[in-house]
C-alpha beads as a LAMMPS data file, in Angstrom:
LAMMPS data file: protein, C-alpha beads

248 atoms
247 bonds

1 atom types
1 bond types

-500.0 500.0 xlo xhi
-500.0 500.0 ylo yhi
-500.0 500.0 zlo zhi

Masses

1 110.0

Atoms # bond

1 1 1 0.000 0.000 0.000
2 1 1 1.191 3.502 -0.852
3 1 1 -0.182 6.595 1.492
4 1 1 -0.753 9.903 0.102
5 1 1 -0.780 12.473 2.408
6 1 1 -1.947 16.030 0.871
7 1 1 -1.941 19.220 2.963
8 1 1 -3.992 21.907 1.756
9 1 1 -5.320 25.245 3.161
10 1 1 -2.525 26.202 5.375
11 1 1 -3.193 27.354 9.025
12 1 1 -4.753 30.381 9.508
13 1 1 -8.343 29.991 10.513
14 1 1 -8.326 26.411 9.052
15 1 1 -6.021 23.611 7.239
16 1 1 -6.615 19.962 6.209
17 1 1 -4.331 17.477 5.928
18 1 1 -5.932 14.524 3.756
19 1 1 -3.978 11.347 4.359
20 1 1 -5.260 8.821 1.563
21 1 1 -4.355 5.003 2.540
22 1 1 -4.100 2.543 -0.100
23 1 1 -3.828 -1.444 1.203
24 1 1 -2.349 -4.193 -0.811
25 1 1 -3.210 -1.895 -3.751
26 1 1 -1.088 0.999 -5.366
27 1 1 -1.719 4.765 -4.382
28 1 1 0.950 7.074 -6.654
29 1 1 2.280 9.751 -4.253
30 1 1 1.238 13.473 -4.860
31 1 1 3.112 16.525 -3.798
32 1 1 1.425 18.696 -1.113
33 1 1 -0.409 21.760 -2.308
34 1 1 -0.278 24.705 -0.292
35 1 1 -3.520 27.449 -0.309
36 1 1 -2.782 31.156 1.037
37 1 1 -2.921 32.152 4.630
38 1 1 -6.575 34.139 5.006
39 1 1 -6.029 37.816 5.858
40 1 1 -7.395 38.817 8.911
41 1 1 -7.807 43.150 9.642
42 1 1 -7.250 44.426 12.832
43 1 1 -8.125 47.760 13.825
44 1 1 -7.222 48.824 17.039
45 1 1 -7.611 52.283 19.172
46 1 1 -7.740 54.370 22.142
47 1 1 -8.948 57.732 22.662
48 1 1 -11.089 60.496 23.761
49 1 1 -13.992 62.389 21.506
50 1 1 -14.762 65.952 23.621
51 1 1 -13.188 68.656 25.403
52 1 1 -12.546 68.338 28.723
53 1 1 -11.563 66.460 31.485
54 1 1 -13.146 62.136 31.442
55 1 1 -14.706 63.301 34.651
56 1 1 -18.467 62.152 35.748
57 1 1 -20.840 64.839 34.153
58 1 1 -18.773 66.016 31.624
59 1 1 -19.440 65.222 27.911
60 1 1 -16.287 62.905 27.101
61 1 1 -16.194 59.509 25.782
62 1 1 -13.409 57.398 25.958
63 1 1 -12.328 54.154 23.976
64 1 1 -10.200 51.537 24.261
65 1 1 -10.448 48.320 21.669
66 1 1 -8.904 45.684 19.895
67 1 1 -10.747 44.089 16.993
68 1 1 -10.158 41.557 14.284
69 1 1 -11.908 40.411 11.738
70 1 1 -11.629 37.060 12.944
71 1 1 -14.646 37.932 14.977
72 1 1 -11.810 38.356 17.876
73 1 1 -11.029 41.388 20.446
74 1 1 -11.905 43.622 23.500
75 1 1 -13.722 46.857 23.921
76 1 1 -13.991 48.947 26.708
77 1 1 -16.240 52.394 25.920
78 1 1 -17.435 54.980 28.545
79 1 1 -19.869 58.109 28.342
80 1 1 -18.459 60.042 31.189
81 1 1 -22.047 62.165 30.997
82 1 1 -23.813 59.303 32.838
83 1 1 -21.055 57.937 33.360
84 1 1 -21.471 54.099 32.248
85 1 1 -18.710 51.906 30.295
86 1 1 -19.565 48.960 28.545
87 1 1 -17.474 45.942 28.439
88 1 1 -16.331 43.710 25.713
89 1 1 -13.883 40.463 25.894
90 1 1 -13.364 36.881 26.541
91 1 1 -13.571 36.666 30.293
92 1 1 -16.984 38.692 30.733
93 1 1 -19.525 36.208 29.569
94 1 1 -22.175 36.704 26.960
95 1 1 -20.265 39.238 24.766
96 1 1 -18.023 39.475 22.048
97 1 1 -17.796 40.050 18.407
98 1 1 -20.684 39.042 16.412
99 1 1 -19.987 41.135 12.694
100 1 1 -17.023 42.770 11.258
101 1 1 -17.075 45.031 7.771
102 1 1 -13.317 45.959 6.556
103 1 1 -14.433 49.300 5.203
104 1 1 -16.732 51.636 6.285
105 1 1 -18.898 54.688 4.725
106 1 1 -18.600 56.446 7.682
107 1 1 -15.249 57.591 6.425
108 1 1 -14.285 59.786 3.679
109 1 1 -12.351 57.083 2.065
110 1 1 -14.301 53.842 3.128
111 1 1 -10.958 51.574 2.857
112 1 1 -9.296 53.409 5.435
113 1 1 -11.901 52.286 7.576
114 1 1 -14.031 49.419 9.139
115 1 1 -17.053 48.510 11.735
116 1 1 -17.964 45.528 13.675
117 1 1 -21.180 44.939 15.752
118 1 1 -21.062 43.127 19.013
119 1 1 -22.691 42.848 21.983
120 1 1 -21.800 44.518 25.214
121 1 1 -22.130 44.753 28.903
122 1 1 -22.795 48.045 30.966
123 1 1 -20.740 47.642 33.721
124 1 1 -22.672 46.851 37.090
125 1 1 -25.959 45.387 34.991
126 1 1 -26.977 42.442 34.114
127 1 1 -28.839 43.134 30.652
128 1 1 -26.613 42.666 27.152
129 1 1 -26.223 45.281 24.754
130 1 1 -25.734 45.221 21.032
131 1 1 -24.084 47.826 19.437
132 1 1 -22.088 49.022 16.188
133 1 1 -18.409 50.580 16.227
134 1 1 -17.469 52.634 12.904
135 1 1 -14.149 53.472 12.595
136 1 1 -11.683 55.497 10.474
137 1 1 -8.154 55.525 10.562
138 1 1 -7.554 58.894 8.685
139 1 1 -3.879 60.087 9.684
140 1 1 -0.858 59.397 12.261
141 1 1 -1.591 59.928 15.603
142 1 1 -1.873 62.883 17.290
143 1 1 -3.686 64.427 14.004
144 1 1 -7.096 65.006 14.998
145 1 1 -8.382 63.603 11.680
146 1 1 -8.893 59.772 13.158
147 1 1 -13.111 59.198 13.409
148 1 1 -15.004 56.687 16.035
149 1 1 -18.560 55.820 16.064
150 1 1 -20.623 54.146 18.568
151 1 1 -24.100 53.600 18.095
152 1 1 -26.656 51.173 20.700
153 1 1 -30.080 51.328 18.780
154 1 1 -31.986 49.621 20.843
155 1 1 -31.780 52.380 23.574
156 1 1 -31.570 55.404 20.964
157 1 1 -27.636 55.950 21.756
158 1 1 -25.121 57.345 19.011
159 1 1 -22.428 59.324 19.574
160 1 1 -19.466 60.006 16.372
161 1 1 -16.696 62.761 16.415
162 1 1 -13.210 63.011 14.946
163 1 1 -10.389 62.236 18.239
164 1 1 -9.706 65.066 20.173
165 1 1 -6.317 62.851 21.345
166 1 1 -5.715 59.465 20.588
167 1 1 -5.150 57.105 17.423
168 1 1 -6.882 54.525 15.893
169 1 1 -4.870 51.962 13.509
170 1 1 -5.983 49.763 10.817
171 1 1 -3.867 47.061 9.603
172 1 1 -3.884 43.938 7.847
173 1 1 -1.611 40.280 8.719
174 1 1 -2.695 36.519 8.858
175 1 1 -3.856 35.055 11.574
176 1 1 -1.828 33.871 14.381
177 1 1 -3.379 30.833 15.519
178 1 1 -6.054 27.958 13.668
179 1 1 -6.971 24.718 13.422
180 1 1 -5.995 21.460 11.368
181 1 1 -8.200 18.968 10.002
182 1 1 -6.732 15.610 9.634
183 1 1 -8.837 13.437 7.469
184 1 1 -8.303 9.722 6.121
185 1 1 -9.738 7.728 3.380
186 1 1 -8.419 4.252 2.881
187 1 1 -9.225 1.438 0.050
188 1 1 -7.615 -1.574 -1.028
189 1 1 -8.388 -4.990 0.984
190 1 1 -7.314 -6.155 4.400
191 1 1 -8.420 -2.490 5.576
192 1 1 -7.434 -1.975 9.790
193 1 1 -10.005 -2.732 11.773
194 1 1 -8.989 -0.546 14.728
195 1 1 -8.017 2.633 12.484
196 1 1 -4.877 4.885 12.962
197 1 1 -3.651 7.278 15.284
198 1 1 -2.992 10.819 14.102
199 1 1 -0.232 12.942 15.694
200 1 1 0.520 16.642 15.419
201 1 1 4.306 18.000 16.323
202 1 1 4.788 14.303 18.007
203 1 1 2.788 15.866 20.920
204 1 1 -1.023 16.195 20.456
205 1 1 -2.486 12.875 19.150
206 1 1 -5.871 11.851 18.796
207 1 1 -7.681 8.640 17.341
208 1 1 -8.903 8.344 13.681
209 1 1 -10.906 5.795 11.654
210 1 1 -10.298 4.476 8.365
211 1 1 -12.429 7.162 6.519
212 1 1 -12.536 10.142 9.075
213 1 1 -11.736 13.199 9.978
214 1 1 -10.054 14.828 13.334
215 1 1 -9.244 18.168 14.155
216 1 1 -6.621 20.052 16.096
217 1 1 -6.935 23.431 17.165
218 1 1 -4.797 26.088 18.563
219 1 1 -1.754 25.624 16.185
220 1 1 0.679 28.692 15.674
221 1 1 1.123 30.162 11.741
222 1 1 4.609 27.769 11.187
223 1 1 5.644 24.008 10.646
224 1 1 3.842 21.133 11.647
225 1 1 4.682 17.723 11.398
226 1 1 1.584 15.418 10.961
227 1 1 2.130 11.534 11.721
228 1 1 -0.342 8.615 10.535
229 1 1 0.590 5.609 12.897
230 1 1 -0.815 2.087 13.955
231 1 1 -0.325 1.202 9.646
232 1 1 -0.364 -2.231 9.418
233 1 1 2.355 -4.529 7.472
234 1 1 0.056 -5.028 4.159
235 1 1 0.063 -0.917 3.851
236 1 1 2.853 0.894 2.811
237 1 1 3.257 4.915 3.416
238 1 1 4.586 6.568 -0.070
239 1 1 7.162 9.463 1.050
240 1 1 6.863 8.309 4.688
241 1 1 4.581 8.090 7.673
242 1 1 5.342 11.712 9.121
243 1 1 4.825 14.807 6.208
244 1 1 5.384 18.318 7.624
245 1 1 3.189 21.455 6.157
246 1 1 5.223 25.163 6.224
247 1 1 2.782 27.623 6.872
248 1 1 3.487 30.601 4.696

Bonds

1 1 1 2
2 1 2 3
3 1 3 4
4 1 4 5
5 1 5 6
6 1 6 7
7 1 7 8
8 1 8 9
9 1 9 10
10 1 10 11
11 1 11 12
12 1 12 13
13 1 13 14
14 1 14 15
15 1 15 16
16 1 16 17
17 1 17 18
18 1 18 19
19 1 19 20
20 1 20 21
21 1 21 22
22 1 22 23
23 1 23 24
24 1 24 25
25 1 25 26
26 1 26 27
27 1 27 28
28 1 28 29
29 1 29 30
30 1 30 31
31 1 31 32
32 1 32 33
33 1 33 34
34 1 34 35
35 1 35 36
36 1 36 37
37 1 37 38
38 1 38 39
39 1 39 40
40 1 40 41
41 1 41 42
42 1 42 43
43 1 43 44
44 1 44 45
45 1 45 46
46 1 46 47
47 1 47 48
48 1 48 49
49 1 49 50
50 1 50 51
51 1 51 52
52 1 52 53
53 1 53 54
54 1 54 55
55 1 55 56
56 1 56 57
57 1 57 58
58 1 58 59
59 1 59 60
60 1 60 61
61 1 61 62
62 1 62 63
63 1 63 64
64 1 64 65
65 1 65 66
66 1 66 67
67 1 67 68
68 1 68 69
69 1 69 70
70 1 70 71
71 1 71 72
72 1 72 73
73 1 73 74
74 1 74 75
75 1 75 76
76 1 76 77
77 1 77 78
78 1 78 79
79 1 79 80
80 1 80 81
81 1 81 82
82 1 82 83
83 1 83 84
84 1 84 85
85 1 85 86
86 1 86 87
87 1 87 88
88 1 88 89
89 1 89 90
90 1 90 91
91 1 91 92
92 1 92 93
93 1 93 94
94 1 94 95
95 1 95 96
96 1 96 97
97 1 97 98
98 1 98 99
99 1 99 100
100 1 100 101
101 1 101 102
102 1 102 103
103 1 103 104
104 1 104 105
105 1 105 106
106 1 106 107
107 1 107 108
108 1 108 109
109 1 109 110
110 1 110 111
111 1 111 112
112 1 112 113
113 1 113 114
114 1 114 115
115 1 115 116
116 1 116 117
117 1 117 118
118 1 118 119
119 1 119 120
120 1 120 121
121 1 121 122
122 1 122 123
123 1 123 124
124 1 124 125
125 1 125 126
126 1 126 127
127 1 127 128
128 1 128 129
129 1 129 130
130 1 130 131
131 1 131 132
132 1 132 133
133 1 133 134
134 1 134 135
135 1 135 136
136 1 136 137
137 1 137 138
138 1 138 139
139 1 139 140
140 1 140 141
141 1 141 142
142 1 142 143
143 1 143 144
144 1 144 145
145 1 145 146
146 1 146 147
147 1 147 148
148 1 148 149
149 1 149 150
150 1 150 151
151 1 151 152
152 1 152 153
153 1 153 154
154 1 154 155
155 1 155 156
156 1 156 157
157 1 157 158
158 1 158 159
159 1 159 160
160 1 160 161
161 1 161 162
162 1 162 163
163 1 163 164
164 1 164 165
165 1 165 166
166 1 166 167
167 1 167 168
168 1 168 169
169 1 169 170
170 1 170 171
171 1 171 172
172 1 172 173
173 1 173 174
174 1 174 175
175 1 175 176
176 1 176 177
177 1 177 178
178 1 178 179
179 1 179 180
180 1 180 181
181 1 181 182
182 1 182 183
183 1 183 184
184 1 184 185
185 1 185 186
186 1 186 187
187 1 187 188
188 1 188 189
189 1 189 190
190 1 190 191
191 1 191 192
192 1 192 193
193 1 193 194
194 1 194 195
195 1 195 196
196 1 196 197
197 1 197 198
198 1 198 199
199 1 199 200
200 1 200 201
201 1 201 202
202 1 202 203
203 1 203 204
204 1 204 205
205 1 205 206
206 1 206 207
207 1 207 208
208 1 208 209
209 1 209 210
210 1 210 211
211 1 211 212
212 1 212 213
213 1 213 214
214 1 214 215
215 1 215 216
216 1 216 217
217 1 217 218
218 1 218 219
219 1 219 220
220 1 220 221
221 1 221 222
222 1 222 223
223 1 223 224
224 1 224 225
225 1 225 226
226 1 226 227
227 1 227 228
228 1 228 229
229 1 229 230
230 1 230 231
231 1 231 232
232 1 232 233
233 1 233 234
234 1 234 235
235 1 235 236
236 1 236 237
237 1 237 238
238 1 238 239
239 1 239 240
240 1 240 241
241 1 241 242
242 1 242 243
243 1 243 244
244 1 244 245
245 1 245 246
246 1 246 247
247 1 247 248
């Protein structure tokens, strides 16, 4: 038996690694194939729109966030007129990310911008809150020509003004983390009863059948070495049991 092992969409948000098994039968070897990372946008910010002091009563709003398109990142926003701040991250339960746009018309040249919708929670309640963040990422900071948004519909809330100090940023990379699909297919006769065993970096290993899939998530944006074991004698691995995939 030859094994075929073919890597394909590289680690990003997602990769598979299709390992096709061939038993007392011939499988011809194929090169892996390689797709392109997925670009993930990040904007990122913090600021103040109004004069003043951020002092209870006063009309100042401050931001402080950390978005990707990924449908990752924090937000903290407060309305010092109130004053309330809602909350946004993984350790306060119930919010996060739920849409991001990579431009936005809110800004004079909608590339330079982008807005995401998520939902929110004042701190000290219990209720969520959705809400949109427009942002535009105009000039260096320091310019005053940098815009934020933040509207809450459902309790008539908008405020929008260009930075009166602060900077918001708007780049582009590939993601830093993701997850690989292993997946086998075997054919020939004298197939394993008891399937294989699929390792990642010799490290994380889980079980696989004869014609399944497994994932593993959490890997970085570099090499991986993925290992098919538990073969047996009639099946032969073409190129070798262990195949590593270079993330670009």
């Amino acid at each position: 038996m030859n094994e075929r092992m073919t890597f394909t969409g590289v680690v990003g948000l997602l990769a598979a690694a299709l390992l096709v098994v061939g038993c007392s039968d011939s499988v011809g070897p194929r090169a892996p194939a390689f797709d392109t990372a997925p670009t993930v946008v990040e904007v990122t910010g913090l600021g103040q729109l109004g004069t003043g002091s951020p002092s209870p009563g006063n009309n100042v709003q401050t931001f402080d966030f950390d978005v990707k398109s990924d449908l990752t990142g924090t937000l903290t926003y407060t309305d010092y007129t109130f004053p309330d701040t809602l909350l946004v991250g993984p350790t306060i339960p119930g919010t996060g990310i739920t849409a991001f746009r990579t431009s936005s018309s809110a800004c004079t040249d909608p590339t330079k911008g982008a807005e995401f919708d998520g939902t929110g929670q004042v701190f000290g309640e219990t209720e969520m809150l959705n809400f949109t963040v427009a942002v535009c990422d105009n000039g260096p900071a320091g310019s005053g020509v940098d815009f934020f948004s933040f509207s809450a519909p459902s309790i008539n809330y908008s405020k929008s003004a260009t930075l009166t100090s602060g900077d918001i940023t708007k780049s582009t990379g590939s993601s830093s983390t993701g997850s690989l699909v292993v997946s086998t297919s075997t054919s020939g006769t004298s197939l394993p009863a008891s399937g294989y065993t699929a390792t990642v970096d010799g490290a994380r290993s889980q079980p696989i059948g004869i014609n399944s899939s497994v994932t593993f998530t959490g890997l970085t944006a570099t090499g991986h070495t993925v290992t098919l074991s538990g073969v047996p004698t009639n099946c032969t691995v073409s190129g070798g049991i262990s195949q590593t995939v270079t993330v670009p």
